[in-house]
N, C-alpha and C positions, 0 to 999 in steps of 0.2 A: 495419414493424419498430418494436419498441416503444424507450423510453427506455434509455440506454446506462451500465452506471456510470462512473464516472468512470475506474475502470481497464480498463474494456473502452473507454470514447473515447479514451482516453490512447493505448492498444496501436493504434486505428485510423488515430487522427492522428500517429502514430507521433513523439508525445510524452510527457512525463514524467508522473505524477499530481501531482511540486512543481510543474510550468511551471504547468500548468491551473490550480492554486490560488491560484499568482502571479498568472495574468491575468486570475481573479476578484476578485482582491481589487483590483486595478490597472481595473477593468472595463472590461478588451479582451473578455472571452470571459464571459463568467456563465452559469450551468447551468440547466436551466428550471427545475428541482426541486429545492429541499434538504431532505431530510427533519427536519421538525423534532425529532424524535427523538435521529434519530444524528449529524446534520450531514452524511451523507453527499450527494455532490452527482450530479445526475441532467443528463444530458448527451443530447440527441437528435442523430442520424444526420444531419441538414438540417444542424448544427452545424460537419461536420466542415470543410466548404471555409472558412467563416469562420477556423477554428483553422489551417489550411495556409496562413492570409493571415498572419494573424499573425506566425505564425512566420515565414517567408518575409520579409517586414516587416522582425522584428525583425535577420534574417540582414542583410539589407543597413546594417544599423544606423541604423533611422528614430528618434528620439524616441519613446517613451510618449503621448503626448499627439495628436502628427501620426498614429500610427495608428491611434489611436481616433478621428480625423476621416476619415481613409482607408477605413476599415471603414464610416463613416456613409452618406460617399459612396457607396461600392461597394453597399451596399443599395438605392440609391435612383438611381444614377446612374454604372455602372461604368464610361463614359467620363470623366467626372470625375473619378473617382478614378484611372483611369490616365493623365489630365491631371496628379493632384495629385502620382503618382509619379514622373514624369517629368521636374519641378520640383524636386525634390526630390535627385533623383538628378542632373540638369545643377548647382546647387548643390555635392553630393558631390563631380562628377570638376571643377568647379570649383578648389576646394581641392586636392583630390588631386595637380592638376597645379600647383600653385606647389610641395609637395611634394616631386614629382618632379624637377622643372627643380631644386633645391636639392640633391638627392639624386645627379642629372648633374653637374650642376656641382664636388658634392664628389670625385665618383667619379675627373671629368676629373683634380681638382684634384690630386688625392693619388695619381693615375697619373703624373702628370707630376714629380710631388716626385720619384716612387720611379724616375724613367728620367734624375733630372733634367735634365728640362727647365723652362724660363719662358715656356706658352706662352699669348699675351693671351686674351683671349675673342674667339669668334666673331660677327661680327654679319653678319647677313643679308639682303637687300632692303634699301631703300630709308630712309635714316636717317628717324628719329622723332621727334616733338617734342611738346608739350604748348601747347593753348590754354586758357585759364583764367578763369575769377573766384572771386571771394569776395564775400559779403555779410553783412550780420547787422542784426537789428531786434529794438528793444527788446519789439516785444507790442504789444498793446492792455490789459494787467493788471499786467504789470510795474512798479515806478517805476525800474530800473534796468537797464542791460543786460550781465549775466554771460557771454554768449557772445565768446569770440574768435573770428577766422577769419584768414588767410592762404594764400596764394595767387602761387606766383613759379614762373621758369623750372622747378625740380627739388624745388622742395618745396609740397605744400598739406596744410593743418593746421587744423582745427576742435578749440576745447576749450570746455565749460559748466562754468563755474565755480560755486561754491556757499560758501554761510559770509558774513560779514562783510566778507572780502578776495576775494570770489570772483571779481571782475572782474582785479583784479590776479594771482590764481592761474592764471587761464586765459592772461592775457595773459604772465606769465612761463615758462609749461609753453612755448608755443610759440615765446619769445625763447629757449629754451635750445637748440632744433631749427633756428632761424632760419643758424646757422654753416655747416649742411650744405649750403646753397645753392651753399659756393665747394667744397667737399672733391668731388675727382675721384677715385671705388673704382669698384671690381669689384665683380659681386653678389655672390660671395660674405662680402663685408666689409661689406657695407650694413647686413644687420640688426645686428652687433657694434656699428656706428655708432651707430643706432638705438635699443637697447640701454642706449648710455652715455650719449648724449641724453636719455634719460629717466629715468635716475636724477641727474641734473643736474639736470634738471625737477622732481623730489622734493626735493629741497635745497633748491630755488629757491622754492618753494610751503612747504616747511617755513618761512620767515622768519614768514608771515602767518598769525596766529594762529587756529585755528579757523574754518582755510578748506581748499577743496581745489579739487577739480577733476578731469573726466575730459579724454582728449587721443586724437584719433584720426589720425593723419596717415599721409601717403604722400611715400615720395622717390623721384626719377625717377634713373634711370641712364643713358637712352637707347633701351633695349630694354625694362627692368624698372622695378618697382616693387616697395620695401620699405616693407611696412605693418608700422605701431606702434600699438598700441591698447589701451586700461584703459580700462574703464569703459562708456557708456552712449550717446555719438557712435557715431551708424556710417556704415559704408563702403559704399556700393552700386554694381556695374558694370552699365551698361547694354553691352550684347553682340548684336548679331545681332536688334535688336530686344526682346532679352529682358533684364528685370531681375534680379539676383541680389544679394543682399545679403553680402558678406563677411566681414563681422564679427560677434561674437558679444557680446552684452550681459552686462557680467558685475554684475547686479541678482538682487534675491532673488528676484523673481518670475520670472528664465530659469532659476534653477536648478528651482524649482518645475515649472516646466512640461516641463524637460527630464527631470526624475524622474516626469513624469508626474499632480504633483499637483494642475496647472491646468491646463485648455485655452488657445489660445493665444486665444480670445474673451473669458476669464474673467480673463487676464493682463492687456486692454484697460483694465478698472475695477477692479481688483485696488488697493487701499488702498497696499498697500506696493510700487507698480511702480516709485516713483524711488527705492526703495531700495536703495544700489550695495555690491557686495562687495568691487570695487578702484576705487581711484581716486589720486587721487597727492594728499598731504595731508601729506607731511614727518613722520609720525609715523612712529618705527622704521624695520625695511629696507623699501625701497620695494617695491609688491605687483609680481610678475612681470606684464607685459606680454605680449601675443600676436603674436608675428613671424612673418613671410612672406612668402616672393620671389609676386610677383606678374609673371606674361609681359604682354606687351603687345602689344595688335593695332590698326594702323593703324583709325578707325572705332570704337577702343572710347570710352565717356564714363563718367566716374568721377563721383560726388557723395558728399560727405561733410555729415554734416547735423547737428545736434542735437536733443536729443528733444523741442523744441519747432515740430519741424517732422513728422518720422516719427509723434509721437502723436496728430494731431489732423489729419491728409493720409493719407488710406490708399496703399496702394504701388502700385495699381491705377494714383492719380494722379500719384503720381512716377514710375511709369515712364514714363505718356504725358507728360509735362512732358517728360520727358530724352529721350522717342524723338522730340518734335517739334517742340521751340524749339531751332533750328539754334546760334543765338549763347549761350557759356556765363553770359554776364553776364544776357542777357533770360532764359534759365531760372530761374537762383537767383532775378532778381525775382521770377519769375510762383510760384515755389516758395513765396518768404518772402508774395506776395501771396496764396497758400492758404490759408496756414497762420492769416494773419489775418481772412480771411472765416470763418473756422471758429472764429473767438472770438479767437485770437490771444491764450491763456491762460498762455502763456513767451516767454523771448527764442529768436530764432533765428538759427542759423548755420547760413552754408548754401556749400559750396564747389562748383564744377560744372568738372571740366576733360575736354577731347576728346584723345585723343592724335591725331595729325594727320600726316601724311609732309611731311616739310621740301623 
């Protein structure tokens, strides 16, 4: 069979002639042929399962960028790449299930208003508890150390400060959070909590002039955990052996690569990668924040880190740090000690806690 045009691969792949145009100019799909002439585009038969990945792809809502690494793979390695989907997707129902648990929890909540009833939360198995540390090292390049960390019963908190007052930004973002240690809610009220604590944290950071700060924390409930986050700290759960990251960087270069305009390799040395889109700097109303009821399972381990430790420690090595130094305090060491065999070019913060059955 010879070359297909573009509206007869479209009819095949039982897509659009705009998608196909999109995902050449996006270079998910490229044509073998463009006529130089007309610009029309010339599509070969061999094409079509590529263009069915795609889409299929795009259906479960992978990023731009992760499918064109998906697609690399699958040429070359289509167990890896159904490694690379299956990461991707535990990640997805990840999320989806803090979610949902919020979604129950409202459902419960406003069935019980409308019969009313006051009726507590359920809790299940064996009470929960949190072991913990915090750490933070100024570098090997630094002269100063901008990262905060804490680490208690129901709250742990990492912030990178930045500016003039950066240390004192970071350090007051998570003195505005620091109250929640004594406040006894219900999940449903955690993230509101949350919430107000970090626009306190915005005020508190406004004193200091041309400074800011990102702030990623977690607060424990017993069962749960409510995650707060701006900015460029993040959150990773180790689970079942596997690492998942839960947070979302909000820098110029995630937006880029989640439209697709960098790979996530080219985001690595990308000139403008600490350049953030939210962060808490007291300037105007404060940038919304990313909340989420987080479940909790007896076995899981949490780290929260700074980007002086995630950019220069591939995740490869923080998972195996957090799958196999038992004590939280000897992991963030051997963590923040990575990070400085590897140049040690920022401060870092590094939070590590296990939830644990009491």
């Amino acid at each position: 069979m010879g070359l297909l045009t573009i509206g007869a691969f479209a009819r095949a792949a039982r897509l659009s002639a705009k998608t196909l145009r999109r995902y050449d100019e996006q270079g998910l799909l490229c044509p073998v042929r463009v006529d130089p002439f007309t610009g029309y585009r010339y599509y070969d038969p061999v094409q079509l399962e590529h263009a069915r990945l795609v889409a299929w792809l795009r259906r479960i809502g992978m990023p731009l960028a992760r499918i064109r690494s998906v697609c690399a793979l699958f040429a070359a390695d289509p167990d890896a790449a159904a490694r690379d989907i299956r990461a991707f997707w535990a990640q997805v129902e990840a999320e989806t299930a803090a979610r949902r648990d919020l979604a129950d929890f409202l459902i419960d909540r406003l069935s019980d208003a409308a019969a009313g009833k006051d009726r507590p939360m359920r809790r299940l198995g064996a009470p929960l508890g949190l072991r913990y540390a915090a750490l933070s090292d100024r570098g090997l390049v630094r002269d100063t150390n901008q990262d905060s960390v804490y680490a208690g019963p129901r709250l742990l908190a990492v912030a990178d400060g930045y500016g003039g007052g950066g240390e004192q930004a970071g350090g007051a973002a998570i003195d505005a959070l620091r109250p929640l240690e004594s406040v006894t809610t219900e999940s449903g009220e955690l993230l509101n909590l949350l919430a107000d604590a970090v626009r306190l944290a915005h005020r508190a950071v406004g004193a200091l002039p041309e400074s800011g700060t990102t702030l990623t924390a977690l607060l424990w409930t017993g069962s749960r955990l409510g995650l707060v986050h701006i900015g460029d700290t993040r959150a990773y759960l180790l689970r079942g052996g596997r690492i998942f990251r839960i947070t979302h960087d909000h820098t110029v270069v995630q937006a880029m690569v989640d439209d697709g305009s960098l790979t996530e390799e080219e985001a690595h040395s990308h000139p403008q990668r600490a350049m953030l889109l939210k962060s808490l700097d007291g300037a105007g109303s404060p940038a919304e924040p990313d909340l989420r009821l987080h479940d909790a399972e007896a076995g899981d381990r949490y780290l929260l880190c700074s980007d002086g430790l995630f950019t220069v420690v591939p995740e490869a090595e923080l998972r195996r740090v957090a799958a196999t130094v038992a004590d939280p305090e000897d992991a963030a060491r051997e963590l923040i000690a990575l990070a400085n065999e590897a140049g040690g070019p920022d401060n870092v913060g590094c939070v590590v806690a296990d939830v644990v059955e009491l």
